[in-house]
N, C-alpha and C positions, 0 to 999 in steps of 0.2 A: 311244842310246849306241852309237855303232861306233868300231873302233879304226881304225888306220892305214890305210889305203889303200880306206876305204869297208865294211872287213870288221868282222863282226857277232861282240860279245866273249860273253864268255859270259854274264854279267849279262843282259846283253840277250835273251840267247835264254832262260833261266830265266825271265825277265819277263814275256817273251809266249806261253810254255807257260803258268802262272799264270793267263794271261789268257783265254788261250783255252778255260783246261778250265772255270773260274771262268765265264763264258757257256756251259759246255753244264753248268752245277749239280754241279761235280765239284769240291773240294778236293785242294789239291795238299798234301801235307802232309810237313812238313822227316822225315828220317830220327831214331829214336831207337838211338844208340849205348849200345846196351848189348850185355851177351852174353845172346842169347836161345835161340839155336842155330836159330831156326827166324825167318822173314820174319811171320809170321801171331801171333807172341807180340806184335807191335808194340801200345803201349794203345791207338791209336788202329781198327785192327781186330777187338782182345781185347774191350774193352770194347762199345763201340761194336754188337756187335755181340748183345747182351744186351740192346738196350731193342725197342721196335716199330718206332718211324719208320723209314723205307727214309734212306742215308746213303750218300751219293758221296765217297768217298776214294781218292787214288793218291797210293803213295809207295816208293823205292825205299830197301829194307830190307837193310844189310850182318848176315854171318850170322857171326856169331864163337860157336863154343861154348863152353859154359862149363870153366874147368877142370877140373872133374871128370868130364865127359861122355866122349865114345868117346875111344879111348885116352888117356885122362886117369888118374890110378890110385884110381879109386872101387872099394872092397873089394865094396861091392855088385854090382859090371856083372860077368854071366857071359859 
């Protein structure tokens, strides 16, 4: 898939990342939107990372925190 004048659209370059990491035993793996505040709450690394088997994942993780958290107005947070 390339767009206009020979140039590589983005689909295409998402495609063949996929592929490449997918040949070195690594899953690419879609982002979960959620607010987790932190990149490593993802289920995909939370869990995952509780059993034995060894487990090749990359994914890029947006970090929204939750409304309550730093200055947020939790009566809690000193």
């Amino acid at each position: 898939m390339q767009g206009p004048g020979g140039t590589v659209d983005l689909q295409s370059l998402i495609l063949s990342l996929q592929r490449y990491w997918a040949d070195c035993g690594c899953i690419i793996q879609q982002p979960c939107d959620l607010e987790v505040g932190a990149g490593t709450m993802h289920p995909e690394s939370f869990f995952r990372a509780l059993g034995p088997e060894p487990y090749r994942v990359a994914f890029v993780q947006p970090s929204r925190r939750p409304a309550d958290a730093r200055y947020g107005e939790n009566p809690f947070r000193l």
